[in-house]
C-alpha positions in Angstrom: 56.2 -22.4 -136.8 58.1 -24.3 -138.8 61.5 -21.9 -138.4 61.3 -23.3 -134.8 61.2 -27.0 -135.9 64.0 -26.6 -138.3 65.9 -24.6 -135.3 65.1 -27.4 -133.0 65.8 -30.2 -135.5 69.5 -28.2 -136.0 70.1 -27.9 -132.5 69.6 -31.7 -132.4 71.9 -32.5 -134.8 74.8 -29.9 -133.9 74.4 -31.6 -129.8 74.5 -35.2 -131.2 77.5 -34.1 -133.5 79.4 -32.3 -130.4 78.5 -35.2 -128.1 80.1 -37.8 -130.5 83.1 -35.2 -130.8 83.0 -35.2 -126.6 83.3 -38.8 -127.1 86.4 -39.6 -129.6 88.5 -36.4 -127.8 88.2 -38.2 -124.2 89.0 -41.7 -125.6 92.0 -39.6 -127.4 92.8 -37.9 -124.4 92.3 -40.9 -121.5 94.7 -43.4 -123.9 93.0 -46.0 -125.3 95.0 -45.8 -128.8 97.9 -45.9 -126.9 97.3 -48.7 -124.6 95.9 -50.3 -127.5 99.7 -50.2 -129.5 101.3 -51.1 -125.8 99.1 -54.3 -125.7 100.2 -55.2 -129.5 103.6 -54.2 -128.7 103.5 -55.9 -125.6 102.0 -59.5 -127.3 104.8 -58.7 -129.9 107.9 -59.2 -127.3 106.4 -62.1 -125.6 106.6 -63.8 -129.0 109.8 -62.7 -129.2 110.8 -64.0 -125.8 109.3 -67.5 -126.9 111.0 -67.6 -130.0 114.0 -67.5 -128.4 113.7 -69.5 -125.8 112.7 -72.5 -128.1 115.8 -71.9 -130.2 118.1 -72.0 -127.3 116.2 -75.1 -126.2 116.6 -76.7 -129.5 113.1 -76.7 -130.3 111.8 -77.7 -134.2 111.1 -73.7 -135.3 107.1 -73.1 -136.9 107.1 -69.4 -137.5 103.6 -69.8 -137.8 103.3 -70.7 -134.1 104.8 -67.3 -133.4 103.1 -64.9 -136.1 99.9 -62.9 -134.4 96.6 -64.1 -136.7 93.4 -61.9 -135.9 90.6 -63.0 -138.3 88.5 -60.8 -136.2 85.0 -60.1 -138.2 83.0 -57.2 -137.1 79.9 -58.2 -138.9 77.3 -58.1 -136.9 74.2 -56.4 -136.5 75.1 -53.9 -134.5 78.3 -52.8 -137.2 75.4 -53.0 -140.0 73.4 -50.5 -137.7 76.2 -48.6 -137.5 77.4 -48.4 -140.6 73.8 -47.1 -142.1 73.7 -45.0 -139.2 76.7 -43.1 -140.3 75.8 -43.4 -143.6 72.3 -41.6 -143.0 74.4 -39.0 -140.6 76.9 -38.2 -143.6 74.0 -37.9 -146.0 72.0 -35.9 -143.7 74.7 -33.5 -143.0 75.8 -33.2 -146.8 72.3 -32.5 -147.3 72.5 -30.0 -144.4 75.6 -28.2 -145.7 74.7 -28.1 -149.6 71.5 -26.6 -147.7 73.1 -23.8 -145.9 75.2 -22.7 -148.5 72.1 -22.7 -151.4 70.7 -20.2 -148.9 74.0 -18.3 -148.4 74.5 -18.2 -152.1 70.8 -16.5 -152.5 72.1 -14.2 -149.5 74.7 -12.8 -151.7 73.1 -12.6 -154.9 70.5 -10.4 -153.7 72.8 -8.3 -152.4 
């Protein structure tokens, strides 16, 4: 009985693992990095643009009016849940791994 917990508790893991997997190769594959660096790259030459329109205007110069400032902050509940959740997963698989290969190791010493 408790082979076919442990074989359902792996199957668990190995889906949830493939399904995140599913996940970043579709974002990968449908762009979004990409589009991401076109947007930067994109915000980059309107600055650009503005910068040198206000020089051929005549226009007092602040380079800090055209430098890109994200103080984004990510710290929020849901990061902190998702940092310990990939925390526990990293342990858990560790765990899993050092696991597998103990039993391997006995495998081959018997042998």
């Amino acid at each position: 009985m408790k082979k076919n917990k442990k074989n359902k508790f792996l199957k668990f893991i190995f889906t949830v693992l493939f399904l995140c997997f599913m996940v970043i190769y579709c974002s990968e594959l449908a762009g979004y990095y990409e589009y991401k660096n076109y947007q930067k790259k994109e915000l980059t030459n309107e600055q650009i643009k503005q910068f040198e329109e206000d020089i051929a205007n005549g226009k007092e110069i602040d380079l800090n009016k055209y430098l890109i400032v994200e103080n984004k902050t990510y710290n929020n509940k849901l990061s902190r849940l998702t940092s310990k959740l990939s925390n526990f997963i990293s342990e858990s698989v560790e765990g899993g791994v050092k696991y597998i290969f103990k039993i391997l190791s006995n495998i081959v010493d018997e042998d």
